[in-house]
RODO-2510 file (C-alpha; in nm, 4 decimals, decimal comma):
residues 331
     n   res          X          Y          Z
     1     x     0,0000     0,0000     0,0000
     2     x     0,1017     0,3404    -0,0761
     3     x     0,2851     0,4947     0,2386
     4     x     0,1457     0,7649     0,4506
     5     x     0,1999     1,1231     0,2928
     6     x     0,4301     1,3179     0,4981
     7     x     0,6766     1,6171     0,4958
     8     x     0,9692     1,3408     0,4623
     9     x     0,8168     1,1417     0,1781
    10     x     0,8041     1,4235    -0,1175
    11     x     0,5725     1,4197    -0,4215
    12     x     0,7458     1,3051    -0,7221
    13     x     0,5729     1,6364    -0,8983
    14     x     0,8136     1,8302    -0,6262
    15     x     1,1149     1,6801    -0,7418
    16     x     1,3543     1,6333    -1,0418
    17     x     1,4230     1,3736    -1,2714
    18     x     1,7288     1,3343    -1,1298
    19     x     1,6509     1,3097    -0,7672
    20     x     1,4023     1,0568    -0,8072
    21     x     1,6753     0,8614    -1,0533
    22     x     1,9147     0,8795    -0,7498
    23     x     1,6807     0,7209    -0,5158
    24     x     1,5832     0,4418    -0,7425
    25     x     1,9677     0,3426    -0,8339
    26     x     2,1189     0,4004    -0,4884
    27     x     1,8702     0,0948    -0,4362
    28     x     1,9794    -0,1372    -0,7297
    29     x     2,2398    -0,4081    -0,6854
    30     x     2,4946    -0,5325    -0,9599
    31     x     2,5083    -0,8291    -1,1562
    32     x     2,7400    -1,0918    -1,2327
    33     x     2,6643    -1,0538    -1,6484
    34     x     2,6890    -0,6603    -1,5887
    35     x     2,9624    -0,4704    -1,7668
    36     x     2,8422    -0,1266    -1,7846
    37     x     2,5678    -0,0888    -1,5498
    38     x     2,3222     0,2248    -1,4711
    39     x     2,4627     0,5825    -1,5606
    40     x     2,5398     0,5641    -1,9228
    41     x     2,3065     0,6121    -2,2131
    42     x     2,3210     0,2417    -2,2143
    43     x     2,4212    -0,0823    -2,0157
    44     x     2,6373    -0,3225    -2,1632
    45     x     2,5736    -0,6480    -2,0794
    46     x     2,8028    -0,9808    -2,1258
    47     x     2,6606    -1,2642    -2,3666
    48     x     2,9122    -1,5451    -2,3309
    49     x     2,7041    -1,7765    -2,5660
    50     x     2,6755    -1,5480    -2,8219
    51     x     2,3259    -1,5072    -2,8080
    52     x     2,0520    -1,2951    -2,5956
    53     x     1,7251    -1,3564    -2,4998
    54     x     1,4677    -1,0893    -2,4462
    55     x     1,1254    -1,0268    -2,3517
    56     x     0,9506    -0,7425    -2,2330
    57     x     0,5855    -0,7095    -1,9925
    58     x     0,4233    -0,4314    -1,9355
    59     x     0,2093    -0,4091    -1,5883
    60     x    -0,0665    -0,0924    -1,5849
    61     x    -0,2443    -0,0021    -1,2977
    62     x    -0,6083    -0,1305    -1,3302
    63     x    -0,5864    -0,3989    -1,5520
    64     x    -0,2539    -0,5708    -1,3861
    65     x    -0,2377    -0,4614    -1,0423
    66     x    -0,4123    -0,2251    -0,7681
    67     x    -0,2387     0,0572    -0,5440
    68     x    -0,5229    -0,0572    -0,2892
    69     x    -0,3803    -0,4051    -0,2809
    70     x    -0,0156    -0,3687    -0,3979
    71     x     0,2770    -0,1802    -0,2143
    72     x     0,5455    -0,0602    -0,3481
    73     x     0,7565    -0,3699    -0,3314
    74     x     0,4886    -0,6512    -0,3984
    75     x     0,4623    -0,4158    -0,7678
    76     x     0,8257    -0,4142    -0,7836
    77     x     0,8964    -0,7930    -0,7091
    78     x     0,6218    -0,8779    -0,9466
    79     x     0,7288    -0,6817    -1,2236
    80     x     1,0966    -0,8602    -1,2144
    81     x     0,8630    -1,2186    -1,1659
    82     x     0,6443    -1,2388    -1,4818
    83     x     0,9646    -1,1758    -1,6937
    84     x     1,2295    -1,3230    -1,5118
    85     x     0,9846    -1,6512    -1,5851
    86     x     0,9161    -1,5595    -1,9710
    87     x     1,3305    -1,6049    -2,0096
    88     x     1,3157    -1,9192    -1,7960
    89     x     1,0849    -2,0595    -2,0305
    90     x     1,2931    -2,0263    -2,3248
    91     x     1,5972    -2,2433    -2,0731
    92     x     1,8045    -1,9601    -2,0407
    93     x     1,9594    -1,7898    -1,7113
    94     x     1,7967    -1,4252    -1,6543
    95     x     2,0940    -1,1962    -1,6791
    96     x     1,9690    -0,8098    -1,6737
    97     x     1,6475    -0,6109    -1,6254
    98     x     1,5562    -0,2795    -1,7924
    99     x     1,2848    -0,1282    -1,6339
   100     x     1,0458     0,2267    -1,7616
   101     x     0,8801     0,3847    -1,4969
   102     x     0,5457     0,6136    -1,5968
   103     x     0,4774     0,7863    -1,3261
   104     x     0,1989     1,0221    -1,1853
   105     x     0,3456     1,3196    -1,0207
   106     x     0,1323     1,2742    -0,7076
   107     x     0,3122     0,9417    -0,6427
   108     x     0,5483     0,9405    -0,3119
   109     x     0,9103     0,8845    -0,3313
   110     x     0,9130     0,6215    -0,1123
   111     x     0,6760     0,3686    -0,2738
   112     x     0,8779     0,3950    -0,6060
   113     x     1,2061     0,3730    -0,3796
   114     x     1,0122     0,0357    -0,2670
   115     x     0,9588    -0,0452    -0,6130
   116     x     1,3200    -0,0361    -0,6483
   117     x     1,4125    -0,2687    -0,3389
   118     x     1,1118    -0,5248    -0,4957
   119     x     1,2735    -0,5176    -0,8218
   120     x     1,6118    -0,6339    -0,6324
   121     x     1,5032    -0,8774    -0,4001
   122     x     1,3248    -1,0663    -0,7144
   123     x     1,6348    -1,0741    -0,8941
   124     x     1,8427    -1,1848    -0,5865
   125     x     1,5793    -1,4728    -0,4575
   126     x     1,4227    -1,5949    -0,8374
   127     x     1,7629    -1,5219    -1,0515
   128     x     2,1001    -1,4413    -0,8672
   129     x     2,3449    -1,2875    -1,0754
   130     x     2,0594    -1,0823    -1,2454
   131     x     2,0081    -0,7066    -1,1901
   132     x     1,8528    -0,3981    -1,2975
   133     x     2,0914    -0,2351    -1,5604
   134     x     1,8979     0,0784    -1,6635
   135     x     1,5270     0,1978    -1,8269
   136     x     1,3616     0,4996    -1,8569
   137     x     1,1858     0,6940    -1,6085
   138     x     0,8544     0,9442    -1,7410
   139     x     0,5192     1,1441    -1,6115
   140     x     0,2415     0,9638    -1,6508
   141     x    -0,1449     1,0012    -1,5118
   142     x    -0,1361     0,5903    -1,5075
   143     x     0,1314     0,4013    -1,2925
   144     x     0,2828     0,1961    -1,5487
   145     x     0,5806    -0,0590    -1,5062
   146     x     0,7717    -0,2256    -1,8403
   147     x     1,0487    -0,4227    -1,7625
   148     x     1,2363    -0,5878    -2,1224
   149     x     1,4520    -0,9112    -1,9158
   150     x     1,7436    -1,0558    -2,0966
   151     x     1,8854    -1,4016    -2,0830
   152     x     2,1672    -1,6059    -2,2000
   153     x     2,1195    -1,9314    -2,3425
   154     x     2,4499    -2,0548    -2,2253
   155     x     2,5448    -2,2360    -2,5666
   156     x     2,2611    -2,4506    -2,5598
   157     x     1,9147    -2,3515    -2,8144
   158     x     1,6471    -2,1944    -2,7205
   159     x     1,3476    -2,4264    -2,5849
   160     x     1,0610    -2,3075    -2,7569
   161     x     0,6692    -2,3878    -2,7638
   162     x     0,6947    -2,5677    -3,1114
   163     x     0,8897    -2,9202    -3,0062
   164     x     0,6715    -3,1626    -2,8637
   165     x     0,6880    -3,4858    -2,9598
   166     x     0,4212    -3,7763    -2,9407
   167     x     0,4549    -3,9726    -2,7023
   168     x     0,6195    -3,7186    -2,4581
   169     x     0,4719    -3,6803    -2,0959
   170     x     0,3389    -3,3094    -2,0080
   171     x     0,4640    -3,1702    -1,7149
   172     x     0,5169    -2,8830    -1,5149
   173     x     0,6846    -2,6770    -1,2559
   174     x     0,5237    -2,4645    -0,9676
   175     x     0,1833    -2,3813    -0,8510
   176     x    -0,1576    -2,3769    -1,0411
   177     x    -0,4200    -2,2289    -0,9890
   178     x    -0,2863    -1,9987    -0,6224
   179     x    -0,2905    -1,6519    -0,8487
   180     x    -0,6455    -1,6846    -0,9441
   181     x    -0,7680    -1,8156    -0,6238
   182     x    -0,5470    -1,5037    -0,4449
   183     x    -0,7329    -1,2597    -0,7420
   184     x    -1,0634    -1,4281    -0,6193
   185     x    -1,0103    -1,3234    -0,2224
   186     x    -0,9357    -0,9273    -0,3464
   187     x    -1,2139    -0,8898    -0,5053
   188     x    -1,4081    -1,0811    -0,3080
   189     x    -1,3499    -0,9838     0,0348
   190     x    -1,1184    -0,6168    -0,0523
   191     x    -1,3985    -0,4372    -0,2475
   192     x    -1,6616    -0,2243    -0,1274
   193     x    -1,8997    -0,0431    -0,3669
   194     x    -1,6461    -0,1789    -0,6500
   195     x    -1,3781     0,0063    -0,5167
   196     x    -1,0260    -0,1973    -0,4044
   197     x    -0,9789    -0,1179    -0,0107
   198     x    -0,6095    -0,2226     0,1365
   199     x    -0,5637    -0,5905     0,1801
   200     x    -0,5760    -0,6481     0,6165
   201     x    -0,4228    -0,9185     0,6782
   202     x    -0,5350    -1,0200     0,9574
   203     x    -0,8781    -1,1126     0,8145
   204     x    -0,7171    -1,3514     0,6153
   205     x    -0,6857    -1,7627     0,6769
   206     x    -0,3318    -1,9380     0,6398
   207     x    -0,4411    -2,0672     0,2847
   208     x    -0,5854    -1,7231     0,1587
   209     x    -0,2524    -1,5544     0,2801
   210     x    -0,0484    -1,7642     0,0474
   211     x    -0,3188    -1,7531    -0,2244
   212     x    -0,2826    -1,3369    -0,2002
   213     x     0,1110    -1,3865    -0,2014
   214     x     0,1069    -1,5772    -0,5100
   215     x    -0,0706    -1,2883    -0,6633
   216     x     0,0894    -0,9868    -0,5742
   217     x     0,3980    -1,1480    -0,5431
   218     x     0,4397    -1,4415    -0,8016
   219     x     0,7760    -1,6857    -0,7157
   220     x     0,8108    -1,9222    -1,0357
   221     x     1,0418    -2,1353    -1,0549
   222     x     1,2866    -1,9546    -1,2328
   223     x     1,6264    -2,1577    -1,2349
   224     x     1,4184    -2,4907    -1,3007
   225     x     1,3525    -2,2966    -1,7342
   226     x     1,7712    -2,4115    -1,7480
   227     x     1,7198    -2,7427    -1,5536
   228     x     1,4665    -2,8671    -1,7743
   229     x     1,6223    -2,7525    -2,0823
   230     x     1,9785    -2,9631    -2,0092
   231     x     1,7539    -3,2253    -1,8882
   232     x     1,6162    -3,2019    -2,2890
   233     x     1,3024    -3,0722    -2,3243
   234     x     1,1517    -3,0966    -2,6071
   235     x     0,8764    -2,7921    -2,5581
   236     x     0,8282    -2,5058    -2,2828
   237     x     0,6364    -2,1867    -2,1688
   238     x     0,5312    -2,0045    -1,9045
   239     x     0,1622    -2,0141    -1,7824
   240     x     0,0719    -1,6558    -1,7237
   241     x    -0,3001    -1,6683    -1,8954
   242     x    -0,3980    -1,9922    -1,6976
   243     x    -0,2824    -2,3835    -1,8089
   244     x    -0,5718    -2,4236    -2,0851
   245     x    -0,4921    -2,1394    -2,2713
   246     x    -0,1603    -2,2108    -2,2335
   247     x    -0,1534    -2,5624    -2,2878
   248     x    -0,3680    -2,5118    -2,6516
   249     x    -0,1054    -2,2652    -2,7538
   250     x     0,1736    -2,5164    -2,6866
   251     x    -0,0168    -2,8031    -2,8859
   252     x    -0,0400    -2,5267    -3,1563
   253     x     0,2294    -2,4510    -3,1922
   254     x     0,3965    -2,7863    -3,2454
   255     x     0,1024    -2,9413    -3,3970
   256     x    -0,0175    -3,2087    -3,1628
   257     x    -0,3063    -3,2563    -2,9012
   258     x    -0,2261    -3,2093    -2,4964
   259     x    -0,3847    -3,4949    -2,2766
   260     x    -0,3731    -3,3623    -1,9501
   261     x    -0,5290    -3,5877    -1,6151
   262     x    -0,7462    -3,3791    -1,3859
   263     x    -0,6427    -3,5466    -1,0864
   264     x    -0,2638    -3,4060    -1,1157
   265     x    -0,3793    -3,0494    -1,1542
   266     x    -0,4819    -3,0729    -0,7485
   267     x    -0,8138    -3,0012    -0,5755
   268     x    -0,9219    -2,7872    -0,7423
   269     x    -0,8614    -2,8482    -1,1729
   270     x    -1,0928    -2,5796    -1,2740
   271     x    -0,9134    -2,3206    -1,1101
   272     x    -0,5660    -2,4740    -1,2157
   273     x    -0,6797    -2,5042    -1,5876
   274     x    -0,8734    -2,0989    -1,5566
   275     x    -0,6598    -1,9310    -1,3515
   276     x    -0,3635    -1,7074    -1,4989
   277     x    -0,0576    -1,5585    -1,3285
   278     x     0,0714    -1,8597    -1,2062
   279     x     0,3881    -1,8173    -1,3878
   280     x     0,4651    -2,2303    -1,3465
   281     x     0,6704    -2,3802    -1,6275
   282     x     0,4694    -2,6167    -1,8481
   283     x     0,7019    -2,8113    -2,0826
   284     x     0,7078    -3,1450    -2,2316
   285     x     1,0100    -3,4332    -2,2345
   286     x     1,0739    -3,7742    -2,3039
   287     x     0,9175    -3,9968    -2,0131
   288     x     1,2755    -4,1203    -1,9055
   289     x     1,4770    -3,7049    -1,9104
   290     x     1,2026    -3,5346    -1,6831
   291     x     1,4420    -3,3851    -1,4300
   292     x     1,3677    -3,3199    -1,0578
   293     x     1,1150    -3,0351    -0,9709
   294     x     0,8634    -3,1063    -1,2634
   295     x     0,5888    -3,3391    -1,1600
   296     x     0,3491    -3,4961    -1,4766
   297     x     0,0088    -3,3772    -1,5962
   298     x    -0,0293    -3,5767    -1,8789
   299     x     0,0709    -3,6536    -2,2339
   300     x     0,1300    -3,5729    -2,5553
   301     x    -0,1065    -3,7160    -2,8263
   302     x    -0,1196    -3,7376    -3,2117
   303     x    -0,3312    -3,3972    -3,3652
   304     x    -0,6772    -3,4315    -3,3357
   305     x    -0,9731    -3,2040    -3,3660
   306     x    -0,9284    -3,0317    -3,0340
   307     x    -0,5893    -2,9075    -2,9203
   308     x    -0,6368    -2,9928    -2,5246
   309     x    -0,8155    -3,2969    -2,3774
   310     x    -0,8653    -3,3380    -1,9634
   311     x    -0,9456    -3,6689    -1,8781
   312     x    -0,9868    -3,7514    -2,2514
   313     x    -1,2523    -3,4960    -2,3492
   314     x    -1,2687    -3,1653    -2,5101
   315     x    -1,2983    -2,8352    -2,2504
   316     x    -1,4635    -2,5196    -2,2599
   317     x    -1,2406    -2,3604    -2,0281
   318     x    -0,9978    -2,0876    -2,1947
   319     x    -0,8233    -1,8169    -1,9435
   320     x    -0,7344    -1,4232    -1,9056
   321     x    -0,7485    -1,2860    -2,2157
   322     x    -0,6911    -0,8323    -2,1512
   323     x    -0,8766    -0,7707    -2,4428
   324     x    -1,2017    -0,9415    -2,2923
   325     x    -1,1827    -0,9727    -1,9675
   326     x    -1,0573    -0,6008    -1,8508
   327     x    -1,4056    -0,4466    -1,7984
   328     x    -1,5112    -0,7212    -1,5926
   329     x    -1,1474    -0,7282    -1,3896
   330     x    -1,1474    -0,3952    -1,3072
   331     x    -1,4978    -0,3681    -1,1910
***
């Protein structure tokens, strides 16, 4: 939650660019793949395999997240989540963030100094060795957060979505369905005339405090994206718009049918297969390389009509989709 306005916490509208630059980087740590770091017109960033991965999310207020519900460092820490995982996916090691900052001018110092320390500690729990190397920093009426990750490869190919074979087991890494069931207690119990109030914790159970955690701040499996590619996987993404509509784009894009078994997707498969934000690694291998910290979910199966089969039938189930499902998210 935002902190308390006070003489000691300015406005960012009463300071400089450069002020509120100086608090963010005297908060940002270096990293191991950093040559050139903040302070230049660029970073410069070491690619010992020759090659760089990068991906870039974008997180708005409204649509992504909720001042009411998020503090400074949950925004930060999930920012540095959701791509640190998109590089995992591809079975490379994160290596550098790059993070924009749009900015209303009525926004205190301290919750984008927060921001900062969020940023950090993702890096240095999910990713060690990756840091926040530079970005941009602008006025905005809407808080908005993009953060481009990069990620080195390490001399091995990229894992992509297009490699499943049939015959390989589907399986995955990390939580399903926690986001959306942490989503479901904000709005259910942290709204009042459709407006987000702060999250008290103290109204919440042991299993809805965890649920909220995994929403505002996501911790995938990050180092597992490198695991599973050595281990020679065949296929991989990140689920961040819920397993279905993950899963289907998969099977798409290698051109086969995913069989998954409701009964490994835990107690609760509809919210597992609905839910988005989980940020778990789904990936396919041969049945005899899947490597320690992915657990099966089912199989991979010649083409058929429908892309994704639970149990052995079609579902109707598809997942967050911005485009239709922002009116009804942000109330």
């Amino acid at each position: 939650m935002p902190s308390r306005p006070d003489d000691d916490d300015p406005r960012l509208g009463d300071l400089s660019e450069g002020q509120i630059l100086s608090a963010i980087l005297a908060r940002t740590a270096s990293g191991s793949h950093t040559l050139l770091g903040p302070g230049d017109d660029a970073a410069v960033i070491a690619a010992p395999s020759g090659s760089v991965v990068a991906t870039t999310d974008t997180l708005v207020h409204g649509p992504d997240f909720r001042l009411a519900w998020s503090s400074g460092f949950d925004l930060g820490w999930k920012s540095a989540a959701v791509n640190l995982a998109d590089v995992a996916a591809m079975g490379a090691r994160p290596t550098a963030l790059l993070v924009a900052l749009a900015v209303p001018r009525d926004l205190r110092l301290s919750f984008v100094a927060d921001l900062a320390d969020g940023l950090r500690e993702a890096c240095r729990a999910l990713a060690p060795g990756c840091a926040v190397v530079g970005g941009d920093l602008t006025v905005s009426d809407v808080l908005t957060v993009a953060v481009t990750a990069l990620g080195d490869l390490e001399g091995r190919p990229p894992v992509t979505r297009a490699g499943a074979n049939v015959g390989d087991v589907v399986a995955v890494a990390g939580e399903l369905g926690h986001a959306a069931h942490g989503l479901a207690v904000l709005f259910g119990r942290f709204r009042e005339d459709d407006v987000p109030v702060p999250v008290d914790v103290r109204r919440l159970g042991s299993g809805e405090s965890a649920a909220v955690t995994a929403q505002l701040r996501p911790s995938p499996p990050i180092g597992l994206g490198a695991v599973a590619a050595v281990s020679g996987a065949t296929a991989m993404m990140d689920i961040s718009d819920g397993l279905a509509l993950d899963a289907r784009r998969l099977a798409a894009a290698s051109g086969v049918t995913l069989s998954l078994d409701a009964a490994s997707l835990g107690p609760h498969p509809e919210r597992a297969l609905a839910g988005g934000e989980d940020h778990a690694l789904l990936a396919t291998f041969p049945a005899a390389l899947l490597p320690p910290g992915f657990r099966v979910i089912g199989s991979v199966v010649a083409q058929g009509e429908e892309s994704l089969l639970v149990d052995g039938a079609a579902v109707d189930v598809t997942g967050w989709d911005p485009y239709r499902d922002w009116d009804s998210a942000s109330g």
